[in-house]
N, C-alpha and C positions, 0 to 999 in steps of 0.2 A: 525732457532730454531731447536736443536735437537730434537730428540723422547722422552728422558727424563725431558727437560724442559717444552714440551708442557704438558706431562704428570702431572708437579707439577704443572703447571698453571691452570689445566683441575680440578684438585683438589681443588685448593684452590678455584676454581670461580663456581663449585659444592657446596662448601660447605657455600657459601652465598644466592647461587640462590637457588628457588624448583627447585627440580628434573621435575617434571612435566611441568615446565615454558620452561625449557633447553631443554626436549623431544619435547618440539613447537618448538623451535626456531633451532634446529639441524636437519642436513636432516636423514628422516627415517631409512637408511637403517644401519644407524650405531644403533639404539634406536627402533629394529622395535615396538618394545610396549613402555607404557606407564610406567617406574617400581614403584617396589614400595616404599613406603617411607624409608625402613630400607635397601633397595638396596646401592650394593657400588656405590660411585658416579664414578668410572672409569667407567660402563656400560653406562653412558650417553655421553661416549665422541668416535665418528668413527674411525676407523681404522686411523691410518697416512696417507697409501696408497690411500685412499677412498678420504680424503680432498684432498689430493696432485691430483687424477684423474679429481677432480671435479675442481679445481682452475686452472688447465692448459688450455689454450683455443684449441679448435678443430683445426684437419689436413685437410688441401688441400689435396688430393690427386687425380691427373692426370690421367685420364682412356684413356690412350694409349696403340694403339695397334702396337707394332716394326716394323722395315723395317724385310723382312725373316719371319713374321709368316704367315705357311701355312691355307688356307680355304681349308678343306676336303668339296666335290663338290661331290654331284650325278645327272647324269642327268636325269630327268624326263621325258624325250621321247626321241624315235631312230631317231637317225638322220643320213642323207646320206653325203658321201664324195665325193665329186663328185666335187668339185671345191674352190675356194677359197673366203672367204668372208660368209662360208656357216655357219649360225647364230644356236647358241648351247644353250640350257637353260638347270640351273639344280637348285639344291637347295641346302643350307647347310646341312650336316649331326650330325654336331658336333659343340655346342656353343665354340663359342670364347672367353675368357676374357681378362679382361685388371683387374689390382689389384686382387682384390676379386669379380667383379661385369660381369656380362655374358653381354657383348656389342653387341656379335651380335649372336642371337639367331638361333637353327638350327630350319630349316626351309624357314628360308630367299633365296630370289631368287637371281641367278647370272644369267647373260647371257651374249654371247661373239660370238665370231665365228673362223672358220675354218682360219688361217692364214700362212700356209704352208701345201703344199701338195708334198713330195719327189716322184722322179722320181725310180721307181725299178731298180737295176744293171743289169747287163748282165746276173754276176754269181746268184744271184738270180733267175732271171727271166727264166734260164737254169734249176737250182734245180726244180723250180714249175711246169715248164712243163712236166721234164721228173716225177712228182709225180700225173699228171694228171692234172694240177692247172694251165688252161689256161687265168688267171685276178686274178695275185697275189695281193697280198694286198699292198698299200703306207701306209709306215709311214707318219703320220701329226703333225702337232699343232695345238695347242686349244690353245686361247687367253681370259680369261675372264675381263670384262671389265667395267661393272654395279651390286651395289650390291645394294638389296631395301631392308633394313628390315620390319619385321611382320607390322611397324605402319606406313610404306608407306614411309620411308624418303629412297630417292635413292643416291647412294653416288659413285664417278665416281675411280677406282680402276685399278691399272696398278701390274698386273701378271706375272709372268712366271710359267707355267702351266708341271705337271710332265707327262707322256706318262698314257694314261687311262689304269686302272686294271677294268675286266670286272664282273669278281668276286671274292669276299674278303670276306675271315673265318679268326675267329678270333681262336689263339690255346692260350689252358692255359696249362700250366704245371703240373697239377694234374686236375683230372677230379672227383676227390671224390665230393660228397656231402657234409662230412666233413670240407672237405678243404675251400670247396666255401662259404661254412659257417664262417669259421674265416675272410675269405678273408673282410665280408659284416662288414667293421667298420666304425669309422667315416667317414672318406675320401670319400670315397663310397656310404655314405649315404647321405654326403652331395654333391658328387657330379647327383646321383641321383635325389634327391627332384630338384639341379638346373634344371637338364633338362627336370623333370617332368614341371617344373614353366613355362620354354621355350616351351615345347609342347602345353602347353595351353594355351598359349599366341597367336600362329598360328592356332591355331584347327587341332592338330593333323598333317599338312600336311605334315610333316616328313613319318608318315605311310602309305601314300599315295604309295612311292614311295618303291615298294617291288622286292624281289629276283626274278628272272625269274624261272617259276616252273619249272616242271620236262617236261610237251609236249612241251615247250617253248627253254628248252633246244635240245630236238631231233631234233626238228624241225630245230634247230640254226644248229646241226651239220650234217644233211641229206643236207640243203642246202649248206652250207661250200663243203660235199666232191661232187657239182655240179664243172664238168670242167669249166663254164664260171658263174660269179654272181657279184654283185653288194655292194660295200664295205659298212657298217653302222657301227656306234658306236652303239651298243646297249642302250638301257634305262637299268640304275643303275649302269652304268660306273662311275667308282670313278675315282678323279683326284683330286693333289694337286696345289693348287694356291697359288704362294706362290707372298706375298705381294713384291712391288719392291719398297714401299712407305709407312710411318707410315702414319697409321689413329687416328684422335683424336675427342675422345668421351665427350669432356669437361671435368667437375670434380666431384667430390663428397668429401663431408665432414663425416670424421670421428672422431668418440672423442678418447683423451688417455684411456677412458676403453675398447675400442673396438679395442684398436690394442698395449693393456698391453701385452699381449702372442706371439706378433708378431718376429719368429726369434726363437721361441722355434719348438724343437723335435715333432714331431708325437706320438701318440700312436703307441706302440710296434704292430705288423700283421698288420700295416694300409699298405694297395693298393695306389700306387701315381700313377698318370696319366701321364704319359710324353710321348715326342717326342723327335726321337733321331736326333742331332744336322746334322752330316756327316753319309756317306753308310760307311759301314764296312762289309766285308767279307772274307772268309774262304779262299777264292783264294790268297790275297795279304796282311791280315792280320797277323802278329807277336805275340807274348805271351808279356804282358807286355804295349803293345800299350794302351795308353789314348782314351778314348772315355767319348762323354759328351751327355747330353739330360735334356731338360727343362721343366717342369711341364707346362702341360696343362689347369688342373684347382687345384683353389683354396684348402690349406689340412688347415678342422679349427678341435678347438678342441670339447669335448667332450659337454663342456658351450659353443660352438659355437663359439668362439673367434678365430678370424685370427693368425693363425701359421705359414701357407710359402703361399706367391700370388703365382697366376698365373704366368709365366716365373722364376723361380726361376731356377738355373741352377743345374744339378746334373753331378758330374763326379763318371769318374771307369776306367776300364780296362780289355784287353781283358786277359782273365784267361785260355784261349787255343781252338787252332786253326788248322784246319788240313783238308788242303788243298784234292778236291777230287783227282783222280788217274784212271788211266788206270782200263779196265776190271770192269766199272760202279760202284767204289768205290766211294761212294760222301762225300762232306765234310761234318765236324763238324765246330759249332761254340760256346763257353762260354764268356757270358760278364756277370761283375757283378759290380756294382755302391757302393763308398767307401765316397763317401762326396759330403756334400750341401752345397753352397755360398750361406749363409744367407742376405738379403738385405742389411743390415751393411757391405758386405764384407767379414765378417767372416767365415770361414769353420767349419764347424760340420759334426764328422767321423759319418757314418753309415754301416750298412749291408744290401746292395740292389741288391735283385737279381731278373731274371726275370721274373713273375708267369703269363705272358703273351703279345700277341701281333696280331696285323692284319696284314695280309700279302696276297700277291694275290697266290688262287687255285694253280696257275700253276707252281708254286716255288716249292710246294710238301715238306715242311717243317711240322717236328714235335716238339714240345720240351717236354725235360722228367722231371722227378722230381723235378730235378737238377737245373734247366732252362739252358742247351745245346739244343743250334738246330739245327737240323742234318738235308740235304737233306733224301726224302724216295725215291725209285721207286713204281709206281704201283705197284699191283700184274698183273694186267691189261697185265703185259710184257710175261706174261706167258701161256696166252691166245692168244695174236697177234702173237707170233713167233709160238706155236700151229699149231696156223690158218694156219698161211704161209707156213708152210712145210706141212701139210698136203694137202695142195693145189697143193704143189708141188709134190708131189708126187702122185696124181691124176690124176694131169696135165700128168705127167710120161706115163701113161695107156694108151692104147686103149678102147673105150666103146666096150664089147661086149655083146650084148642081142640076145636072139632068134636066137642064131647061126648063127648070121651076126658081122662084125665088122667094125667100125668106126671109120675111123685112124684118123681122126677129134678131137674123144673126145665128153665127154658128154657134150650138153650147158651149163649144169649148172656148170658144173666145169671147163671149159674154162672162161665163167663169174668169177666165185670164186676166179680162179687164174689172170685173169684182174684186179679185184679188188686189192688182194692181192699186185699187182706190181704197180698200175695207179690208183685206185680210181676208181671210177664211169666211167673216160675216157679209162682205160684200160679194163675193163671189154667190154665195147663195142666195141672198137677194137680187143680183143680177139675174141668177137662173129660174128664181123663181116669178120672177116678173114679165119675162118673156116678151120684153121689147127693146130694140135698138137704142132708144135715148135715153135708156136706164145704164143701158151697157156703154154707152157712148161717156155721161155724166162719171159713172163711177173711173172710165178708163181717161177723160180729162183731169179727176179731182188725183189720181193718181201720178201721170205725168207734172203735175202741175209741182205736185209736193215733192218730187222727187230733184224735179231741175233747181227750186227754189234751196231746198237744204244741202242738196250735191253742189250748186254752182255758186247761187246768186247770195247765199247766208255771209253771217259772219263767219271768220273759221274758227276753230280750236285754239285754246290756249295753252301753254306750257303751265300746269298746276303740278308741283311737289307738296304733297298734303304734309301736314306736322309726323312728325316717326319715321319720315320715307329711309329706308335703308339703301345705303351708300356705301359705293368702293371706292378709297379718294387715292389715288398714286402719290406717292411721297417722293420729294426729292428736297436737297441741301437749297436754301435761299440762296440765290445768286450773291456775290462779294463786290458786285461793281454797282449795286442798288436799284439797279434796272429792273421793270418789272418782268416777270418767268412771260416766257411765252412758249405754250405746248407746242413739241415738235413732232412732226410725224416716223412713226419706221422706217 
């Protein structure tokens, strides 16, 4: 029956019944009051859409989690490498979902153990000594293995686990207040309240597990520059586990009102959560290259109604690329996200560009308004080459005091330029040798390596590893087919 037949039926069977008989027997929300008697009798009859919601029966919907989705993992205590078999725990940092619904909460424990431990090269094990580094460090593997959620159900899990990052900042691409402010839309809010939900389901134990503070840090690199030490993963090593097996969460029932909006658009400045599918970098990347990444959690709308699940895929392309260069020129890199595979299949253009992401400290990445992320250098490099040539040229001298001279040199600067050349172990061979062109060698072999990797090296590349987590800005595809071009605030 079409819309205007029901409508003549709606009328004619109003105008025998009371209004008020009809407002009992019709559901509320089409009649939320009672009218009144001189009222049109259409006001007693619901929406079309509303009957049609309510007469459809509810969805199954499968809370599965894909083969490929990564568990972002921290550990919650240091643990030694020392062998193989050696047993690693940590926790979730970041709920999981399957549909619209958070299956595995962060906080949740993993644990696993040390399942490879590589043997160092020759040429390695050459580099570290002549840097004073007598017990370089083995790459490993971490296998996790067991995952228990907050309510104790333990569930046996088969991984491939990414190389640990020891510490992870997140960059955003605008740093205003302004900005951060647009940024807090739905999406955001709702993915907030999620993991407010999730923290308090665990008691917190997500914040249990914190940054290494600043003694924690010294301490970490005064031992590091000892000639002989003992290797640890640090506690709040992040690592990605990435599933090698789907997990299934049973099901949950939804009604046709609760998934009417499913497949539609964002709000315009909404924040989408994703993970990018493949690495892509500045090194081997092209202009033009596909790249893809799929939302992490749920984007509903403003009435709360499911928009796009979780796993929804996003593509784009790289928008330019540029490789680093001789003389510590480092790369750039521009991606920006052009369309969404709506669960039907469908694609819907968008404008998505990057307003942020987590990456590890030591990549030394920025990104600007734009969302380009560029390698940085310290300024730190300016300071260490500094160092080393004045070292070296200390070294250069003879000490003379009190009308004596000591063609030895001063300890402390025989030390200084040990250091400079060997670390902690040159230093003490400098001092222990007690001659000028010991101190002279170790404070050139220093200067030397310092100006070469600070000035004259290749620089940095822009590298986004596979799982890097991503805050992409959402906005409507332009109507005149032009391509988006980011604007500033």
């Amino acid at each position: 029956m079409n819309r205007l037949s029901f409508n003549v039926v709606a009328i004619l069977f109003c105008a025998s019944v009371s209004p008020c008989v009809l407002a009992q027997q019709l559901p509320t929300f089409g009649c939320p009051e009672i009218p009144r008697e001189d009222a049109l009798p259409s006001l007693c009859v619901p929406p079309t859409s509303e009957l049609e919601a309510i007469s459809l029966p509810p969805i199954q919907i499968s809370l599965d989690v894909p083969e490929g989705t990564p568990l972002r993992i921290a550990l919650d205590r240091r643990t030694r490498v020392r062998k193989v078999g050696e047993t690693v725990h940590g926790k979730v940092v970041e709920p999981v979902y399957a549909f619209d619904e958070t299956v595995i909460p962060a906080g949740s424990d993993v644990s696993g153990r040390v399942t490879r431990i590589d043997p160092v090269s020759v040429k390695s094990r050459a580099l570290a000594y002549s840097g004073g580094n007598f017990t370089p460090f083995h790459k490993y593997q971490i296998t996790f293995d067991q995952l228990t959620l907050p309510d104790g159900k333990t569930i046996s899990i088969k991984t491939v686990t990414s190389p640990g990052t020891a510490e992870v900042v997140h960059l955003i691409a605008n740093k205003s207040k302004q900005a951060e402010e647009k940024k807090k839309n739905v999406a955001v809010r709702a993915a907030q309240d999620a993991k407010q939900e999730a923290a308090a389901k665990v008691h917190d134990s997500v914040e249990q597990i914190k940054s290494p503070n600043l003694i924690h840090r010294l301490k970490a690199m005064l031992y590091a520059q000892s000639p002989v030490h003992r290797q640890y993963i640090e506690r709040e090593t992040r690592f990605n586990a990435t599933l090698e097996n789907a997990l299934a969460f049973g099901e949950a029932t939804r009604t046709q009102a609760e998934l009417a909006s499913l497949g539609s658009v964002p709000e315009p400045d909404s924040l989408l959560q994703a993970r990018l599918v493949a690495r892509v970098s500045s090194a081997d990347a092209t202009r033009g290259a596909t790249i893809e990444a799929v939302l992490t959690r749920p984007i509903f709308s403003l009435d709360h109604h499911l928009l796009l699940p979780a796993n929804t895929k996003l593509a784009g392309d790289v928008q330019e690329a540029k490789p680093a260069r001789n003389l510590h020129r480092n790369g750039e890199l521009r991606i920006a996200f052009n369309r969404i595979e709506l669960p039907s299949g469908a694609l819907q253009a968008m404008q998505g560009t990057l307003e942020g992401m987590e990456i590890d400290r030591s990549a030394h990445l920025a990104l600007d308004e734009e969302g380009s992320a560029r390698a940085t250098t310290p300024k730190t490099r300016y300071l260490s080459t500094g160092f080393s040539l004045l070292m070296l040229a200390a070294a250069s001298r003879p000490d003379v005091e009190h009308g004596t001279t000591d063609a030895a040199g001063d300890p402390s600067v025989r030390a200084g330029a040990g250091v400079s050349g060997s670390r902690v172990a040159g230093s003490l061979i400098s001092l222990a040798a007690h001659s000028q062109p010991v101190s002279m060698a170790f404070g050139a072999l220093g200067a030397s390596q310092s100006i070469y990797s600070n000035f004259l090296s290749r620089g940095k590349d822009v590298t986004l590893p596979e799982n890097t987590p991503l805050e992409i800005g959402f906005a409507p595809a332009r109507q005149d087919g032009k391509k988006a071009t980011p604007t500033k605030p």
